[in-house]
C-alpha positions in Angstrom: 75.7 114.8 120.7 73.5 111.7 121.6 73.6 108.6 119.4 70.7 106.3 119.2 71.2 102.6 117.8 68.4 100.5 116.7 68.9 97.0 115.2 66.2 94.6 113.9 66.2 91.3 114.8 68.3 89.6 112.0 71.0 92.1 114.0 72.8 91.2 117.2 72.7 94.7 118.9 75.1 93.4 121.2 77.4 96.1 123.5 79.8 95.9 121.2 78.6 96.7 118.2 77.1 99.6 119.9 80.5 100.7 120.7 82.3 100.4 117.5 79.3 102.1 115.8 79.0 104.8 118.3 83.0 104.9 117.9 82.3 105.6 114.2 79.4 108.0 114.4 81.7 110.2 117.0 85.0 109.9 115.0 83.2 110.7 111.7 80.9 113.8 112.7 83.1 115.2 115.8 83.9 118.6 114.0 80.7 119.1 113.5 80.4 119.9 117.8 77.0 121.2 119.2 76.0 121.6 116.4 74.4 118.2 115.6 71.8 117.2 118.8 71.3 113.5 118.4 71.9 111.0 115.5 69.9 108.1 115.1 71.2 105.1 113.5 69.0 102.2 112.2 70.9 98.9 111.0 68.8 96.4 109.3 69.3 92.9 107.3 67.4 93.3 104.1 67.4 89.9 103.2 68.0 88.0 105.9 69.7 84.9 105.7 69.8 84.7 101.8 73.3 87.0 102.4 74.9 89.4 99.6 75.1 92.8 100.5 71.9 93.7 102.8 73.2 95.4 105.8 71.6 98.4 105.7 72.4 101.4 107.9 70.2 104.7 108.0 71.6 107.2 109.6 69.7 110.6 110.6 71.2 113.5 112.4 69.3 116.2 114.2 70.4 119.5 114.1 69.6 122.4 116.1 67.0 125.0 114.3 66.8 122.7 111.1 65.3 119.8 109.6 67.0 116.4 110.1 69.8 115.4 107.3 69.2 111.4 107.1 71.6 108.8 104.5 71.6 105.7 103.9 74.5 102.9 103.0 73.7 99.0 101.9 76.7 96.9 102.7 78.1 93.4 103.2 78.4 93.7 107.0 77.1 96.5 109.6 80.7 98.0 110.1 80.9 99.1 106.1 77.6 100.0 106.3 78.1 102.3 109.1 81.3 103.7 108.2 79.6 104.7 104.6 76.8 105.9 105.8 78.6 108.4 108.1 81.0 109.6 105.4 77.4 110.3 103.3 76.0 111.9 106.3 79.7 114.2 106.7 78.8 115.0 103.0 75.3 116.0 103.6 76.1 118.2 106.6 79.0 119.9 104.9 76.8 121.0 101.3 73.6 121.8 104.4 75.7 124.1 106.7 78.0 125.4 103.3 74.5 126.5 101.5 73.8 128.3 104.8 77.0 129.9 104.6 78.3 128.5 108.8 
């Protein structure tokens, strides 16, 4: 599985962060296997510097044969925002590959 990360640039897409959200994305959607060819995540700052909850993280995985399942979480910081978008995205995958009876 390959994992793309895009930030804007209200977002410090330092290495770290790409680790921890890579760390997420692969601890999240690991049982999934080969099945899932590339996510994409985008992390943006709605707002700016006005602050509240404005992280936003779209995530879209690719998945062999199908159309792409994408989900998206708005958040106070990029690490909830990631984290809930990958729980959506384990919830999308599950009811996509369930209706298709894999």
């Amino acid at each position: 599985m390959q994992i793309q990360i895009n930030t804007d640039n209200n977002i410090d897409g330092n290495q770290t962060l790409k680790a921890d959200v890579k760390d997420t994305v692969e601890h999240h959607l690991t049982r999934f296997g080969d099945r899932i060819t590339r996510v994409e995540v985008h992390l943006t700052d709605v707002n700016s510097q006005k602050g509240g909850r404005d992280i936003r993280c779209v995530m879209e995985a690719r998945v062999g044969g199908m159309q792409p399942v994408a989900v998206d979480e708005l958040a106070h910081d990029w690490e909830k925002a990631t984290k809930g978008a990958a729980e959506k995205l384990v919830r999308a995958l599950d009811t996509r590959f369930g209706k298709l009876g894999r």
